[in-house]
N, C-alpha and C positions, 0 to 999 in steps of 0.2 A: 504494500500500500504506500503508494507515495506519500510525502509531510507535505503540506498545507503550501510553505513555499513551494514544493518544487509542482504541485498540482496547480498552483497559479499560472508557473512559467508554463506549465503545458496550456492551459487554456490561450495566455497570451500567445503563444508559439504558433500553436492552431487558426487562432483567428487572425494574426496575420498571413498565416501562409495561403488559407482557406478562403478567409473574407477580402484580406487587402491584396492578395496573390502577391505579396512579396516572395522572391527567391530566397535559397534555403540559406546562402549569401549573405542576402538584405536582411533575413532575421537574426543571423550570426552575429553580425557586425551590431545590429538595435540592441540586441538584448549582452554582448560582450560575451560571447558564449564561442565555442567552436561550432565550426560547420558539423562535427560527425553527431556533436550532443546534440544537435536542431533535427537532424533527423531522427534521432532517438524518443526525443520530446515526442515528436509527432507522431511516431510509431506506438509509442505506449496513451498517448491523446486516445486511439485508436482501439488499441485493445483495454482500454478501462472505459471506453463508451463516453468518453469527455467527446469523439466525433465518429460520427455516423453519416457513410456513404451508401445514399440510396439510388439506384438506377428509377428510372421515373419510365423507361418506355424497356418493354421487354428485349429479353434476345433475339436476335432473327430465327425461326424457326428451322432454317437449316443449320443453324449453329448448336442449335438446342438439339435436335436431332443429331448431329455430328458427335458431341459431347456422351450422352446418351449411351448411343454405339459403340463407340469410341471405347469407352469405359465396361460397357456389360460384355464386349466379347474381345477386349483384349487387340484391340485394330491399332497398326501402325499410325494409320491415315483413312479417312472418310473423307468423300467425295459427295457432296451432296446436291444436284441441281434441281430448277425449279418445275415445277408439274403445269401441265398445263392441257386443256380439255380437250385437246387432238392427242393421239399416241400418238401419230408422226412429230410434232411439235416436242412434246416430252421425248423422245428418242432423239431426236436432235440436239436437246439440251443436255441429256445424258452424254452424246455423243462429243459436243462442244468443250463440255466438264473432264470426257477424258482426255482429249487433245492436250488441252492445257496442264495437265496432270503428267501426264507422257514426258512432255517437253518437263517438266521440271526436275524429272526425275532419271530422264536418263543421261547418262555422262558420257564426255568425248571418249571414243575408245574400247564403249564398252557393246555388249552382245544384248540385242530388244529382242525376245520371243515372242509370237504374235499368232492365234488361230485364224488361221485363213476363210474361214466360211460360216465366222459369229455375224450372224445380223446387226447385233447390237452392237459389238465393235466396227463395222463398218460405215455406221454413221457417224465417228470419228477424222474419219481421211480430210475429207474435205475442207476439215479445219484445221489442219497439219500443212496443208498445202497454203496456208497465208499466216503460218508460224515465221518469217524468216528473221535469219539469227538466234535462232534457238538453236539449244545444243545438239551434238548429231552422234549417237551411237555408231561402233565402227560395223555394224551388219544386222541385219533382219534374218533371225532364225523362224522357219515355221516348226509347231512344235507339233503336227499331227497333219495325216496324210490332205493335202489342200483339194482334193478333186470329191466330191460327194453327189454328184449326177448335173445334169445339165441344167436345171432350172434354177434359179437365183443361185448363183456360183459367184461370192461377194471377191473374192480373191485379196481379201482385206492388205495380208500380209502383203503380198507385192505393190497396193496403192500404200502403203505405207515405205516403204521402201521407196519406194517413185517420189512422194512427197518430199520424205525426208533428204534424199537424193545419195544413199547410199546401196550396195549390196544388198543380194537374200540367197539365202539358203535355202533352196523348195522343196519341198516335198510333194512330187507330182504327181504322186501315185494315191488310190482311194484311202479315204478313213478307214475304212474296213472292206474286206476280203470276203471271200465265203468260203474260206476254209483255211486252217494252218500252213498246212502246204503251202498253198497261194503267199501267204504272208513270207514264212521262209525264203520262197523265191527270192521275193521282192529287196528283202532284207539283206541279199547277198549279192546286190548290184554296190558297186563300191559306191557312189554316187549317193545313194538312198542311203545308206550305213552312214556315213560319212555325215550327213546334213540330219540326220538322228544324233551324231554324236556333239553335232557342233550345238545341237539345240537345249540338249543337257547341259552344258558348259554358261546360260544363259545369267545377266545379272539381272533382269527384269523382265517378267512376262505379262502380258495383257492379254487374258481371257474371256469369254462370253458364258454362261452359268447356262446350262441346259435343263429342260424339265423333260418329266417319262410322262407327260397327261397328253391329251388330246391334241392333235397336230403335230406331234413331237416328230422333228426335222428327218433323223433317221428311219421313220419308218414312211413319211411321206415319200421321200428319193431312195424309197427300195433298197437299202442294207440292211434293214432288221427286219422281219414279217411280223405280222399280227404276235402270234407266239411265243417267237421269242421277244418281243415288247411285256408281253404279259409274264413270261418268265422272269424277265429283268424284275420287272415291278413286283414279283412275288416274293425274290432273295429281298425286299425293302428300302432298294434305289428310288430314290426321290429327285438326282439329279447328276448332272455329270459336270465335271471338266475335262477339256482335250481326251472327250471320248471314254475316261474314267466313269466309273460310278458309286455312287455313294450313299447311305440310310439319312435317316433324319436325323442324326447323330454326329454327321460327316465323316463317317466310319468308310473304310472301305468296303464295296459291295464285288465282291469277285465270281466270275462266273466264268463257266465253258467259252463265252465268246471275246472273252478277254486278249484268248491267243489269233484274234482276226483282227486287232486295230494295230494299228499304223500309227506310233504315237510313243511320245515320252511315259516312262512308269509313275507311278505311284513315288516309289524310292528317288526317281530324276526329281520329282515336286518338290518332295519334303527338302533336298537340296537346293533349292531356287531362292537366291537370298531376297527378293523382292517380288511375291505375286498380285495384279490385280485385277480382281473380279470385277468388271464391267458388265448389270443387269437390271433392266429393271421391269414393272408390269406387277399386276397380280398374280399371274401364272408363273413366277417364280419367287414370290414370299417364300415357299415352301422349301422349292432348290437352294435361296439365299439365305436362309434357314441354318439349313443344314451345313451347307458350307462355313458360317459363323461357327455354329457351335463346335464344328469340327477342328477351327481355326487352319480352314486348308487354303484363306488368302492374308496378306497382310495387310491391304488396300481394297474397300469399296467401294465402286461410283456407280448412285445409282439418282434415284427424285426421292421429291417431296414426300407423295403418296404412296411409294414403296416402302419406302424405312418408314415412315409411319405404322402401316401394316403388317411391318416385319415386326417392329415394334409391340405392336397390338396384339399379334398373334402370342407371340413370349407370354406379354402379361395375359391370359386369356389364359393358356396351359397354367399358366404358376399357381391364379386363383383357383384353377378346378385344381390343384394338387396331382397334373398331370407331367411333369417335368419325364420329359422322354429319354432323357440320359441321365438319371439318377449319381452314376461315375463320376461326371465330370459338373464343375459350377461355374457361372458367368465368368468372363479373365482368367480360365485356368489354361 
């Protein structure tokens, strides 16, 4: 408890710095005191409730959201852009949010991994292409086979490569095979080995979050049948990256078709000193879900209305007393 003089000087101290905005300086010198005791004063004003700093208008709601996140699963980095009542509009904005994300984070020199055929990441490009002077990674790795049938064939990883104006590493052969063998082949063309090998080596990768519900991309362009879609879904896959799969857990989901993709492991991820998840929509709260609590990204970028509802669903589970990985707790 302070003595009576020196809880004066804090008051004095206070309301000059506060009220008359003198510098910490100008109070030093007024009152004949040292600069470091004037901050001291004001620090203890502070925590003995002699001053109270109130914000009058709230946080911005993607910060608030950010924070949130941030904090319940343990995130490097949140990306949070603004929602808006067209999906194309909000995927844009998602897409803008990574761009700029991108550029911030990768370094002269180093290796960008990139899914070549994420929707979501491909409305990104476009705003990579009016980056300039941003920094420029020394190559574009694709980290999973870039060819998945003829119809929306986004070829992300090479408009980014193009944008950025450096190499790629491609991998031009399918996501997935229809049988081992086939895969094997593939895998012992040096070319295809080789740009597999460079894409594990990666310091930052940018992926698209996949869902197993209705429309799901794979079985749309015919590599997975009805079947095995429902087999997937019955090992408790709720979503993939680069062709992986995973429970609501973000546990790995391993199956017989494991050995048909075209694509980094499991073991190459957990090695990836910088992953991030680029998703948003309703139809992947669930996929982005799981990948949190998994903590299989280190970076989010997603809207408004998504992490809201990623948000929502948590608390919704925690109140029913339904916590679906009993193992593990928020930040672990």
């Amino acid at each position: 408890m302070a003595s009576k003089d020196q809880q004066e000087l804090m008051i004095l101290a206070a309301w000059l710095y506060y009220d008359e905005q003198l510098t910490q300086k100008e109070i030093a010198d007024k009152l004949g005191v040292s600069r470091i005791s004037v901050t001291r004063l004001l620090q203890r004003a502070r925590q003995e409730g002699i001053v109270e700093i109130r914000m009058t208008k709230p946080l911005p709601v993607q910060y608030q959201l950010s924070l949130q996140l941030q904090k319940r699963y343990n995130l490097k980095n949140i990306v949070i852009a603004r929602s808006y009542d067209s999906a194309e509009d909000t995927l844009n904005a998602v897409g803008e949010a990574a761009a700029e994300y991108l550029v911030s984070v990768v370094a002269p020199g180093s290796r960008l991994g990139i899914v070549g055929w994420s929707k979501t990441l491909s409305y990104m490009t476009p705003y990579l292409k009016g980056m300039s002077g941003a920094a420029r990674p020394a190559v574009v790795s694709e980290l999973v086979g870039s060819f998945v049938g003829k119809a929306e064939t986004y070829n992300v990883s090479l408009q980014v490569a193009e944008a950025l104006g450096v190499p790629i590493d491609m991998l031009p052969v399918p996501a997935m095979v229809r049988s081992e063998a086939a895969r094997d082949a593939i895998l012992a063309e040096p070319a295809i080995s080789n740009a597999l090998k460079h894409a594990r080596q990666c310091d930052v990768i940018f992926v698209g979050v996949g869902h197993v519900g209705p429309g799901w991309t794979m079985v749309v362009r015919g590599h997975l049948t009805e079947e095995e879609a429902d087999y997937i879904r019955s090992k408790g896959a709720v979503g993939d990256i680069v062709g992986r799969y995973y429970d609501e857990c973000g546990r790995p989901v391993y199956t017989y078709l494991d050995s048909r993709v075209i694509s980094i492991s499991w073991e190459d991820l957990r090695r990836i000193p910088h992953i991030v998840a680029v998703a948003c929509g309703p139809h992947k709260v669930k996929p982005i879900l799981g990948l949190l609590r998994g903590s299989l990204c280190h970076c989010l970028v997603t809207d408004i209305d998504t992490a809201q509802q990623v948000l929502q669903a948590e608390e919704d589970r925690e109140r029913q007393g339904l916590n679906p990985c009993p193992e593990t707790s928020p930040g672990a």
